[in-house]
LUMVO-823389 format. One record per atom (N, C-alpha, C): atom name; residue in one letter; x negated, y, z. Coordinates in Angstrom, 2 decimals, decimal comma, m for minus. Each point is the difference from the previous one (the first is absolute). Layout:
BEGIN
<site voti="CA" bator="A" u="X" v="Y" w="Z"/>
...
This chain:
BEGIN
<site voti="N" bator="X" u="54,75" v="203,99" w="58,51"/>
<site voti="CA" bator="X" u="1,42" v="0,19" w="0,13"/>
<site voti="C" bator="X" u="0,70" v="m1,29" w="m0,44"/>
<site voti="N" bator="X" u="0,94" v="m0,55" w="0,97"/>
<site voti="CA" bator="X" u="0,30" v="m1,17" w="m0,29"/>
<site voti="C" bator="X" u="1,25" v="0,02" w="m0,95"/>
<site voti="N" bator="X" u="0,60" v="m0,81" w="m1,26"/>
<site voti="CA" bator="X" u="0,77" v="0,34" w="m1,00"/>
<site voti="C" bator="X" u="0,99" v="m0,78" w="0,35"/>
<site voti="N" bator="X" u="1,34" v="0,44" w="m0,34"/>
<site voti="CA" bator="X" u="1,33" v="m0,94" w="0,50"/>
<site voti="C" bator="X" u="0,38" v="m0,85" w="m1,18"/>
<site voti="N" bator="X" u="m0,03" v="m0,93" w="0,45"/>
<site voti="CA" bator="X" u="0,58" v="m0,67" w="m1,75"/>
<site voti="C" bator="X" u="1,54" v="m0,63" w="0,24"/>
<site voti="N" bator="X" u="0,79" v="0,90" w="0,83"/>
<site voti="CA" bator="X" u="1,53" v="m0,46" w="m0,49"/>
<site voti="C" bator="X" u="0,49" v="0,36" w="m1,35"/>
<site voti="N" bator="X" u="0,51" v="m0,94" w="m0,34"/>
<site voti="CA" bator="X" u="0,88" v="m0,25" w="m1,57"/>
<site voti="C" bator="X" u="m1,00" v="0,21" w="m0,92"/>
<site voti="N" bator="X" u="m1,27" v="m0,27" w="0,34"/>
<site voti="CA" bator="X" u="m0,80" v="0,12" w="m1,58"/>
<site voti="C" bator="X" u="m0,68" v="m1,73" w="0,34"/>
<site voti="N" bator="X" u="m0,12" v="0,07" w="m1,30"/>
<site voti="CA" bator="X" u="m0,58" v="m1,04" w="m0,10"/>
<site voti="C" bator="X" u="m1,92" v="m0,14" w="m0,23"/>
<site voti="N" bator="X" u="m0,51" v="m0,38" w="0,47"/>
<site voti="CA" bator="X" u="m1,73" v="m0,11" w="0,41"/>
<site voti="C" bator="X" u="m0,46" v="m1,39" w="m1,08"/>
<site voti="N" bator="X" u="m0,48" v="0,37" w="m0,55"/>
<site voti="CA" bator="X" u="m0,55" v="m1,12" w="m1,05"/>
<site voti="C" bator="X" u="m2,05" v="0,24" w="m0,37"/>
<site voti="N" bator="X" u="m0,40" v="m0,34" w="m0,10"/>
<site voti="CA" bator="X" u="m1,20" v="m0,18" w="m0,69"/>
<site voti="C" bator="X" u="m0,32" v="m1,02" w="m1,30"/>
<site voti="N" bator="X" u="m0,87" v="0,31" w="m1,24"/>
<site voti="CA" bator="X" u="m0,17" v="m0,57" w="m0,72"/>
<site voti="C" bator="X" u="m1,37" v="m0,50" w="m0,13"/>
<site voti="N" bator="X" u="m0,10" v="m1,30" w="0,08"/>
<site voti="CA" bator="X" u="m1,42" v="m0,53" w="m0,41"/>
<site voti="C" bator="X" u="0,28" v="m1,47" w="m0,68"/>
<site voti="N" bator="X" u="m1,42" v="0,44" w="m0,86"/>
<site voti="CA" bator="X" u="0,45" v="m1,41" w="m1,08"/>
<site voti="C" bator="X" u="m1,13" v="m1,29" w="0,84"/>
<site voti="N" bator="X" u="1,14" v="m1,57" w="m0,32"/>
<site voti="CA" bator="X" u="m0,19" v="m0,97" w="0,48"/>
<site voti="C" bator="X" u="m0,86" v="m0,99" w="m0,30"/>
<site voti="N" bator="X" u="m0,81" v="0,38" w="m1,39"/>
<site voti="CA" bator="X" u="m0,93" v="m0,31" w="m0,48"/>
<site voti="C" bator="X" u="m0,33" v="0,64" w="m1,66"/>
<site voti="N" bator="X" u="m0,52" v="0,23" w="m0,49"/>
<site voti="CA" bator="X" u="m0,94" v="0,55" w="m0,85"/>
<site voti="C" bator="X" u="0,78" v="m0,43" w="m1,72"/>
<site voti="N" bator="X" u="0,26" v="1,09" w="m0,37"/>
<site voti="CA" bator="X" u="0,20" v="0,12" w="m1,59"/>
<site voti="C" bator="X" u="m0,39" v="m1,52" w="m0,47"/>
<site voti="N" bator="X" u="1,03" v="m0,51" w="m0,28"/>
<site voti="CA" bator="X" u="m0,22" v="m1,45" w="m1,12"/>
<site voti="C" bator="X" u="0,39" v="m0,05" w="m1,44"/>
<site voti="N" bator="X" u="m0,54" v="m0,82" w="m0,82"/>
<site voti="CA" bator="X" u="1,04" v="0,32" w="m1,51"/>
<site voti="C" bator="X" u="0,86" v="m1,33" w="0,02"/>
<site voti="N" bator="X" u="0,49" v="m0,71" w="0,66"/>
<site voti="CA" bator="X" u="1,14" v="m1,12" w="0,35"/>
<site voti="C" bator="X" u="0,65" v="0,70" w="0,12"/>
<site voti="N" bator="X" u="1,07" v="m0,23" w="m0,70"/>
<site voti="CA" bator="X" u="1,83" v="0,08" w="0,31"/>
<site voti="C" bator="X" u="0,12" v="m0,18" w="2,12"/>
<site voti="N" bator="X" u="0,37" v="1,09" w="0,46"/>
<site voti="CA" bator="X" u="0,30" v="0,06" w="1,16"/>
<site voti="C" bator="X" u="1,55" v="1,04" w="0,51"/>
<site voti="N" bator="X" u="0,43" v="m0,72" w="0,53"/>
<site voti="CA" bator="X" u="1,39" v="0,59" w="0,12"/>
<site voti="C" bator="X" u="0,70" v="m1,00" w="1,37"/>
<site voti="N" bator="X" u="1,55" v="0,48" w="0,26"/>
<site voti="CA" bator="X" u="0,96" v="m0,72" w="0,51"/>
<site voti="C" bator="X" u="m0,59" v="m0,14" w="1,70"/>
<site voti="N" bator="X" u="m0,55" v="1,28" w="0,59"/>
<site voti="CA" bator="X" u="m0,28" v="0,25" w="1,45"/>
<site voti="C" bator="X" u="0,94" v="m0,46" w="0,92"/>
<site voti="N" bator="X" u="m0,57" v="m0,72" w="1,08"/>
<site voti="CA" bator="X" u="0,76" v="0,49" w="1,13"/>
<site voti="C" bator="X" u="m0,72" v="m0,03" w="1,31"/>
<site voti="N" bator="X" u="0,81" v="0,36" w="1,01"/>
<site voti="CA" bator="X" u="m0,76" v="0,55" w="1,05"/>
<site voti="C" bator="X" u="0,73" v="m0,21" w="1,68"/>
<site voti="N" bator="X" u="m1,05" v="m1,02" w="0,84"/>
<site voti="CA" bator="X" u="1,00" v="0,05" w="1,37"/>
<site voti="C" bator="X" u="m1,19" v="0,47" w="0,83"/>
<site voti="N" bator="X" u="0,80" v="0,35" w="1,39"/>
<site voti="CA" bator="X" u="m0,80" v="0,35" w="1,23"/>
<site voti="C" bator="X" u="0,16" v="m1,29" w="0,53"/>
<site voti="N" bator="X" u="m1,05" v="m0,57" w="0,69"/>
<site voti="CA" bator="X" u="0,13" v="m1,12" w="0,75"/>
<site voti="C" bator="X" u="m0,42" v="0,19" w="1,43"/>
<site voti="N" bator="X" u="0,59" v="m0,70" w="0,87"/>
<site voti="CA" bator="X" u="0,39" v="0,06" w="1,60"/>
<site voti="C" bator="X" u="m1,31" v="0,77" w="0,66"/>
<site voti="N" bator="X" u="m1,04" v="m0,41" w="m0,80"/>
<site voti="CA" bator="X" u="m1,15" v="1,12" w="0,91"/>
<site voti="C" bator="X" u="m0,31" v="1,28" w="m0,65"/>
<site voti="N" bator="X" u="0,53" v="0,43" w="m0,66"/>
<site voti="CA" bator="X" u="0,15" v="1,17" w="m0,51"/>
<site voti="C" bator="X" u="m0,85" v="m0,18" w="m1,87"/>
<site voti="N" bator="X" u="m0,59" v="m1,00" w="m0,30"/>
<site voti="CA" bator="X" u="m0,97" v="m0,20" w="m1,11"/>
<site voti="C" bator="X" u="1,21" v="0,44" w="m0,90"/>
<site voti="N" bator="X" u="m0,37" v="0,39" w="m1,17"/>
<site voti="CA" bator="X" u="1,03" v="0,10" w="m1,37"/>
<site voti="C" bator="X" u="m0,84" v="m1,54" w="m0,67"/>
<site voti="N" bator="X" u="0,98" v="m0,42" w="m0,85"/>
<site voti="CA" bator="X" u="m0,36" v="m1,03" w="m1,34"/>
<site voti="C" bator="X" u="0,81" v="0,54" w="m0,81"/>
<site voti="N" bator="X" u="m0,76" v="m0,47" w="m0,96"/>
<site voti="CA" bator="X" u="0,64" v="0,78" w="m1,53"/>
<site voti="C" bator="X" u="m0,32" v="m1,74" w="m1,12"/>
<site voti="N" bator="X" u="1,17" v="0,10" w="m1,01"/>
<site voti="CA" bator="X" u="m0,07" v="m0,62" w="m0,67"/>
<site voti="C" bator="X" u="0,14" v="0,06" w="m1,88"/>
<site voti="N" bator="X" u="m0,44" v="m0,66" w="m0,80"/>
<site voti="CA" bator="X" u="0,23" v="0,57" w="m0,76"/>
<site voti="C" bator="X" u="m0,33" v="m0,75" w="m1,28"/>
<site voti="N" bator="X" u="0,47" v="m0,08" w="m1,53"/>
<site voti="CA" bator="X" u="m0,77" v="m0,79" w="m0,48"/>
<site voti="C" bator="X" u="m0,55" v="0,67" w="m0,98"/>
<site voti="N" bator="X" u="m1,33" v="m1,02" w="m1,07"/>
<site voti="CA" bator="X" u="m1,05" v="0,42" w="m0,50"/>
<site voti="C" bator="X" u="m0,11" v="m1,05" w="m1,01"/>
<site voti="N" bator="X" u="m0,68" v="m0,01" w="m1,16"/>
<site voti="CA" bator="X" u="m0,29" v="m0,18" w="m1,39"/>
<site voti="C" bator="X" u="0,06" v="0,51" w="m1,11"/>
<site voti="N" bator="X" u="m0,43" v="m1,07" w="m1,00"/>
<site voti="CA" bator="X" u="0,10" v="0,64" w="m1,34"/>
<site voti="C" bator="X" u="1,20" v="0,38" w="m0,67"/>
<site voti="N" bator="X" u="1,24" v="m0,29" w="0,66"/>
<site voti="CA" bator="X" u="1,21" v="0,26" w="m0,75"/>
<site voti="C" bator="X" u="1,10" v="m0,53" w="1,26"/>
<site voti="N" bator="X" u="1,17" v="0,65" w="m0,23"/>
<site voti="CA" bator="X" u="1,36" v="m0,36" w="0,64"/>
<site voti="C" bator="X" u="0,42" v="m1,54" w="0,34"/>
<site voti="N" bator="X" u="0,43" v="m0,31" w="m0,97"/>
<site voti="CA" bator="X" u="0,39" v="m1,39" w="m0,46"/>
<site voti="C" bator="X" u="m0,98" v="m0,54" w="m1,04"/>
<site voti="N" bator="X" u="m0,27" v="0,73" w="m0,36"/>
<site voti="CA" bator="X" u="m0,89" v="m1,01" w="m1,56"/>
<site voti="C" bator="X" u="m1,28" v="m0,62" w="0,46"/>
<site voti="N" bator="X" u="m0,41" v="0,42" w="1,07"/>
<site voti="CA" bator="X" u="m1,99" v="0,06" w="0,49"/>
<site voti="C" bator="X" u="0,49" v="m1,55" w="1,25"/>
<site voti="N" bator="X" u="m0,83" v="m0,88" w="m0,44"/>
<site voti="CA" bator="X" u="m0,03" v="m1,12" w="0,79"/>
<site voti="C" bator="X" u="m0,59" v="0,49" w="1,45"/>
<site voti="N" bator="X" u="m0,67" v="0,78" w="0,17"/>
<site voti="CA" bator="X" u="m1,17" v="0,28" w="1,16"/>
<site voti="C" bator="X" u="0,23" v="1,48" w="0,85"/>
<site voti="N" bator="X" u="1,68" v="m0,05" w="0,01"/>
<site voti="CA" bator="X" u="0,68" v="1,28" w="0,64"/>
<site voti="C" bator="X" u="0,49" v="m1,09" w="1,17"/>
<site voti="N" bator="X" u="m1,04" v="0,75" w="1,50"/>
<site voti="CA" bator="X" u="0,70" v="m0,72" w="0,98"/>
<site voti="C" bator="X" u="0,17" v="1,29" w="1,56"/>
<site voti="N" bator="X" u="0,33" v="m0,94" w="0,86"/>
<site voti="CA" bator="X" u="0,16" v="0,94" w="1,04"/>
<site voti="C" bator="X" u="m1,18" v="0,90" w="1,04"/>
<site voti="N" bator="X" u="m0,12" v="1,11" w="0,04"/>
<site voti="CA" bator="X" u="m1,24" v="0,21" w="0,88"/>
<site voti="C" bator="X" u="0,58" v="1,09" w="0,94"/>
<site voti="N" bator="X" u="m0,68" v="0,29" w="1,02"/>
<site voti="CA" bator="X" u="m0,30" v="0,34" w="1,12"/>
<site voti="C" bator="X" u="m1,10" v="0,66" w="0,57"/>
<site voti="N" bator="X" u="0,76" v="1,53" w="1,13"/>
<site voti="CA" bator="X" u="m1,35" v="0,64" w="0,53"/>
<site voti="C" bator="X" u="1,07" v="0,44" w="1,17"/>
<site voti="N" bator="X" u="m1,14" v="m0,11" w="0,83"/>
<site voti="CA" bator="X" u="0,61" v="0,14" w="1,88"/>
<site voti="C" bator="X" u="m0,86" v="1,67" w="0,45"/>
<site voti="N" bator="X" u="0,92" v="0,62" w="0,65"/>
<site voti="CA" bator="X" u="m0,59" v="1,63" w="0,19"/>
<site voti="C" bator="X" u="0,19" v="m0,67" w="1,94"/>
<site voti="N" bator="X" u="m1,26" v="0,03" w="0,80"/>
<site voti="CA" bator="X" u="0,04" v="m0,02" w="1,10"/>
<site voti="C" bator="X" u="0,12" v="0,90" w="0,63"/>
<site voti="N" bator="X" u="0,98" v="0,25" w="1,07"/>
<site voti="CA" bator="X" u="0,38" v="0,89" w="0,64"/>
<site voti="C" bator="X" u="m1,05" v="1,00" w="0,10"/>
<site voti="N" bator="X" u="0,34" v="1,02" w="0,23"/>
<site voti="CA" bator="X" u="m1,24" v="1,27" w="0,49"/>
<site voti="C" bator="X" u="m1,22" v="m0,09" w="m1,13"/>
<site voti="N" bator="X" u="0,12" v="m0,12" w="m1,25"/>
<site voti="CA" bator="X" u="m1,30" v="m0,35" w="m0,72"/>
<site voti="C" bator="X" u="0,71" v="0,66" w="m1,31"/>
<site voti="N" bator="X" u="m1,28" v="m0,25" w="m0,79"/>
<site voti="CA" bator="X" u="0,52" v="0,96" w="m0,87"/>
<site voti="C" bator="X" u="m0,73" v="m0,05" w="m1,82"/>
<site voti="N" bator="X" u="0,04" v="m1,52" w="0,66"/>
<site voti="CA" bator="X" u="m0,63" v="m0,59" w="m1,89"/>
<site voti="C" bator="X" u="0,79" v="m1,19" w="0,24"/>
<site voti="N" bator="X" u="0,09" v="m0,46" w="m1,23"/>
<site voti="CA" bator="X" u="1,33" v="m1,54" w="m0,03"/>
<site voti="C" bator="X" u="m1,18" v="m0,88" w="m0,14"/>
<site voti="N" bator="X" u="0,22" v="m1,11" w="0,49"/>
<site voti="CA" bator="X" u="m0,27" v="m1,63" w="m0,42"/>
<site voti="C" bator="X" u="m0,61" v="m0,11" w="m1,10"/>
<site voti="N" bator="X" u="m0,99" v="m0,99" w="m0,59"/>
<site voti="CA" bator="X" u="0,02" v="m0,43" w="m1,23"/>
<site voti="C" bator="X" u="1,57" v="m0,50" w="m0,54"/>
<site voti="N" bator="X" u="m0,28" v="m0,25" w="m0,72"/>
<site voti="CA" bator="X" u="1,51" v="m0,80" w="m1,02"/>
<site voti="C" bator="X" u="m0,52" v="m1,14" w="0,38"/>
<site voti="N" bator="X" u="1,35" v="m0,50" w="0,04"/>
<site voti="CA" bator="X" u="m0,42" v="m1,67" w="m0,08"/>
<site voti="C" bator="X" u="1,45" v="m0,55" w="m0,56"/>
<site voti="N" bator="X" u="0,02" v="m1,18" w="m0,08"/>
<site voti="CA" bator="X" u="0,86" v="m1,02" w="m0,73"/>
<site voti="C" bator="X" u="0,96" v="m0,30" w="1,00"/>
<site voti="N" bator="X" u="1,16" v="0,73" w="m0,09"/>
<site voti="CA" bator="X" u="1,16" v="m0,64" w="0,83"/>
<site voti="C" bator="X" u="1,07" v="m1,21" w="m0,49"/>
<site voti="N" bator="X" u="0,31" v="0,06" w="m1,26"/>
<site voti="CA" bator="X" u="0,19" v="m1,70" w="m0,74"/>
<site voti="C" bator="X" u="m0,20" v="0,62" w="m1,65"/>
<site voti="N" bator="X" u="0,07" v="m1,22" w="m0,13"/>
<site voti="CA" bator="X" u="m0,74" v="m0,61" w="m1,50"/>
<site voti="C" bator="X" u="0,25" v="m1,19" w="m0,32"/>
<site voti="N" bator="X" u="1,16" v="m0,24" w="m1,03"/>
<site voti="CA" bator="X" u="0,23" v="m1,36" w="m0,76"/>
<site voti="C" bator="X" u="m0,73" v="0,05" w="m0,98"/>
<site voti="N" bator="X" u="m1,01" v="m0,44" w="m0,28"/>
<site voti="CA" bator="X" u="m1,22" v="m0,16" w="m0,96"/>
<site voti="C" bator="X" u="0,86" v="m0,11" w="m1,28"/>
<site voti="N" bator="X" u="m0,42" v="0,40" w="m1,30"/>
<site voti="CA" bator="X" u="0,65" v="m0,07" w="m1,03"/>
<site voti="C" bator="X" u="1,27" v="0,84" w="m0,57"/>
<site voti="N" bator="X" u="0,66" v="0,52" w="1,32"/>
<site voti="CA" bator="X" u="1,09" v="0,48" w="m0,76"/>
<site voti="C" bator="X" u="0,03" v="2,06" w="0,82"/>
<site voti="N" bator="X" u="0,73" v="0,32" w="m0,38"/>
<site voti="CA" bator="X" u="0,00" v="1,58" w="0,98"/>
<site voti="C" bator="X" u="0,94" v="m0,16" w="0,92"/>
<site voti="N" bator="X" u="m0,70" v="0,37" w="1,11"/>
<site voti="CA" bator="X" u="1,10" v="0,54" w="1,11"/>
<site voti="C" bator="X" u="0,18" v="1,68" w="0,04"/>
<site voti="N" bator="X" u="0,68" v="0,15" w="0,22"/>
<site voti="CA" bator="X" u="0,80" v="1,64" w="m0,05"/>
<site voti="C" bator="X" u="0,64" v="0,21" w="1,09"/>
<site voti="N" bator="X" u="0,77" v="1,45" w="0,48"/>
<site voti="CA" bator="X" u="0,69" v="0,87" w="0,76"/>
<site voti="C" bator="X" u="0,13" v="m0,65" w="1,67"/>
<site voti="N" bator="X" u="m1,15" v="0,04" w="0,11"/>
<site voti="CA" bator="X" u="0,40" v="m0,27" w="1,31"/>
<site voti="C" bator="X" u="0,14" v="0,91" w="1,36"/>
<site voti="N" bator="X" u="0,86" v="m0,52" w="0,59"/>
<site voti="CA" bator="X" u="0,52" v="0,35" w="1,51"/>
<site voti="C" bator="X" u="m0,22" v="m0,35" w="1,21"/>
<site voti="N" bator="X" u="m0,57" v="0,98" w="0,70"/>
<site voti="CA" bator="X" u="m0,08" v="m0,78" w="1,48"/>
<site voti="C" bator="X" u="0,70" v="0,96" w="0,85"/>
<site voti="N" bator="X" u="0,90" v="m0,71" w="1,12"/>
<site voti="CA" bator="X" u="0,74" v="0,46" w="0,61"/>
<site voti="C" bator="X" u="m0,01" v="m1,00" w="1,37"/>
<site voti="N" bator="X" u="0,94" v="0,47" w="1,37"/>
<site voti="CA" bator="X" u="m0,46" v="m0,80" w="0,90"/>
<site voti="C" bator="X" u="1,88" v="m0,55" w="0,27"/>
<site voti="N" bator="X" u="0,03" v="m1,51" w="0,53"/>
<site voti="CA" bator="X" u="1,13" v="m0,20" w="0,21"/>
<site voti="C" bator="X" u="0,72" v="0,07" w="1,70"/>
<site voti="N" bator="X" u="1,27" v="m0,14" w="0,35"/>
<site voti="CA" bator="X" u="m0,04" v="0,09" w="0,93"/>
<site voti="C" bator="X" u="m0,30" v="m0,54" w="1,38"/>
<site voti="N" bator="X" u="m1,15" v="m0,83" w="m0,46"/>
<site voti="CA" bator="X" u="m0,48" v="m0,70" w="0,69"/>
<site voti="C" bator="X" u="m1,65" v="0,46" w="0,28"/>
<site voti="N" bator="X" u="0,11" v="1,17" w="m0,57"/>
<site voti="CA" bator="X" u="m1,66" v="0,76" w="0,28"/>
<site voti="C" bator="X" u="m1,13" v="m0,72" w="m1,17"/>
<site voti="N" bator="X" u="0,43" v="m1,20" w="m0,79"/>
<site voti="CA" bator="X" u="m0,77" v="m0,92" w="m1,19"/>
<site voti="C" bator="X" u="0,26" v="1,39" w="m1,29"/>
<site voti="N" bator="X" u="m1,35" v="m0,38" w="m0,39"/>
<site voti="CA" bator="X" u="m0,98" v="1,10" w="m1,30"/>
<site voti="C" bator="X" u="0,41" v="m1,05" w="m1,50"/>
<site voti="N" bator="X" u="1,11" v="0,70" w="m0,81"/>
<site voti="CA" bator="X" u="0,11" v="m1,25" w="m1,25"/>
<site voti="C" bator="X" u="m0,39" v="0,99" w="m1,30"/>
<site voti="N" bator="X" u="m1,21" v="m0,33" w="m0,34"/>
<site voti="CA" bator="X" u="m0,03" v="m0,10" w="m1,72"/>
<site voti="C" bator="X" u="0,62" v="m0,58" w="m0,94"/>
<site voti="N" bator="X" u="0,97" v="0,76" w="m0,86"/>
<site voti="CA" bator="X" u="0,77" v="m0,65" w="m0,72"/>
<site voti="C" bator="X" u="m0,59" v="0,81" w="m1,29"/>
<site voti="N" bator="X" u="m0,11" v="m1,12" w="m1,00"/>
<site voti="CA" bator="X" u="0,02" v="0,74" w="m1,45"/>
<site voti="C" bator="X" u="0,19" v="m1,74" w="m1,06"/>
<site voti="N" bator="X" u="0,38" v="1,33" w="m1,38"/>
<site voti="CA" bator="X" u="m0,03" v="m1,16" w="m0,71"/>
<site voti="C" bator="X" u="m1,05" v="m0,63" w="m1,22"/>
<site voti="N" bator="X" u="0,07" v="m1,13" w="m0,15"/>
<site voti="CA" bator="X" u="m0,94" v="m1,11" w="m0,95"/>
<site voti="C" bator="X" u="0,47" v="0,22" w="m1,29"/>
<site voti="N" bator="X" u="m0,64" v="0,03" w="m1,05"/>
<site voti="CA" bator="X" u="1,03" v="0,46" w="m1,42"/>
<site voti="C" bator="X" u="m0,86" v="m1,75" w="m0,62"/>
<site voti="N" bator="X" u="0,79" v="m0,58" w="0,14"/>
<site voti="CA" bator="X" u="m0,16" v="m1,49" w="m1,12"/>
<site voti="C" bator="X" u="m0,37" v="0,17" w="m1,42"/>
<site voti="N" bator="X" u="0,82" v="0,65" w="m0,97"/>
<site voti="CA" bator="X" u="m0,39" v="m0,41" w="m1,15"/>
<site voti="C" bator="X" u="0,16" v="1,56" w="m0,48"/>
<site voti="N" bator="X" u="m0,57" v="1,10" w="0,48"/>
<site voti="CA" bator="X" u="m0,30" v="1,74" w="m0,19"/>
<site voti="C" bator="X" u="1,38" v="0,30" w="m0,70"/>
<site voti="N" bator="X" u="1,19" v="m1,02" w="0,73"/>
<site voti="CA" bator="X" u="1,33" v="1,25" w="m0,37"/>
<site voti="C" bator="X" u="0,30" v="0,47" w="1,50"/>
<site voti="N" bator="X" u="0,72" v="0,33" w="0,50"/>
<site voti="CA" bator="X" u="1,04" v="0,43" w="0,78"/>
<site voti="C" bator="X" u="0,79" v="m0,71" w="0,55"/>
<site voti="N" bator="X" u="0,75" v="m0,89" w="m0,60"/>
<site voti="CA" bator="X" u="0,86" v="m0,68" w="0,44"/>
<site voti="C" bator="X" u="m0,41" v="m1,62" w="0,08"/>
<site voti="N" bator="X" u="m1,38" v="0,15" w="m0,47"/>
<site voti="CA" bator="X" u="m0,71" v="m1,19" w="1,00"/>
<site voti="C" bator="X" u="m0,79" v="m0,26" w="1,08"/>
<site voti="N" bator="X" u="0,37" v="1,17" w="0,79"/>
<site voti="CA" bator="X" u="m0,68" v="0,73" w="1,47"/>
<site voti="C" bator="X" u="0,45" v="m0,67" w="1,03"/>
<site voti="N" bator="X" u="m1,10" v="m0,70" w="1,18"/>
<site voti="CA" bator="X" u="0,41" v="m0,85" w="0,79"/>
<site voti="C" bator="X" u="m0,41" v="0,76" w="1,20"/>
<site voti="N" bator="X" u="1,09" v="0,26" w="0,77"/>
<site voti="CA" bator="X" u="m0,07" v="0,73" w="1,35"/>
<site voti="C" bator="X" u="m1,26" v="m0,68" w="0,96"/>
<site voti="N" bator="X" u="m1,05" v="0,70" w="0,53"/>
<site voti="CA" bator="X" u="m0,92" v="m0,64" w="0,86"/>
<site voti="C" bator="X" u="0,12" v="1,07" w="1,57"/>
<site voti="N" bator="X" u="m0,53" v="m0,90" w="0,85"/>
<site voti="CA" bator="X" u="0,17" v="0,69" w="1,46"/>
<site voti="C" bator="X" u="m1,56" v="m0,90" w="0,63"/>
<site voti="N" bator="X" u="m0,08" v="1,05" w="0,85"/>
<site voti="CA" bator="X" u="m0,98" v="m0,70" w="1,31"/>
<site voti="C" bator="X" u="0,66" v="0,78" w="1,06"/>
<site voti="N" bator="X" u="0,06" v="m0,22" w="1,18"/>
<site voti="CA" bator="X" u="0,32" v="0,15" w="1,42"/>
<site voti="C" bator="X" u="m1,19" v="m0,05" w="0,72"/>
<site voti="N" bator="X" u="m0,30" v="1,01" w="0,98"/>
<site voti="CA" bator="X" u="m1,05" v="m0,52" w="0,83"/>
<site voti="C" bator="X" u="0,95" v="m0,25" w="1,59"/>
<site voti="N" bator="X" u="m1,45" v="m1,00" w="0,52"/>
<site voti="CA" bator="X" u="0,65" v="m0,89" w="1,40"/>
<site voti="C" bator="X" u="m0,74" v="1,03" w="0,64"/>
């Protein structure tokens, strides 16, 4: 029996990789032009305080139904990167934006971006 899904919303939950004890937080999530999801997100020993909090990444391919390894989407060696965003502009370009914390305050956070061509 086929099910109508007007006005509800259809979701499934599956995790994107496996219980870690790193500080992991600050998700996000796009569909990209061939239907793949990417998800982003960051990871380490601490927020701001952990030198070795950087950006990572897992790609869900269309019609499939286990994510990507993780991998390293940026990383300024030495310092944490945090909260990042990917969103698409209106030009159909994929931008990761998050920020660099300089000296583990806040208000020494240096906006970073990549664009893809």
């Amino acid at each position: 029996m086929e099910q109508k899904m007007q006005n509800k919303i259809y979701y499934r939950s599956i995790p994107i990789f496996p219980y870690i004890k790193k500080h992991a937080h600050a998700s996000t999530i796009v569909e990209l032009s061939n239907g793949d999801l990417l998800s982003a997100w960051f990871q380490g020993s601490g927020e701001r305080q952990a030198d070795d909090v950087l950006i990572m990444g897992s790609r869900l391919r269309k019609g499939k139904s286990e994510w990507s390894k993780r991998f390293v989407m940026a990383d300024v060696p030495g310092f944490p990167d945090i909260n990042p965003v990917l969103f698409f502009d209106t030009q159909d370009r994929l931008w990761l934006v998050w920020y660099t914390v300089i000296a583990h305050q806040w208000d020494t956070s240096l906006l970073m971006y990549r664009i893809s061509k």
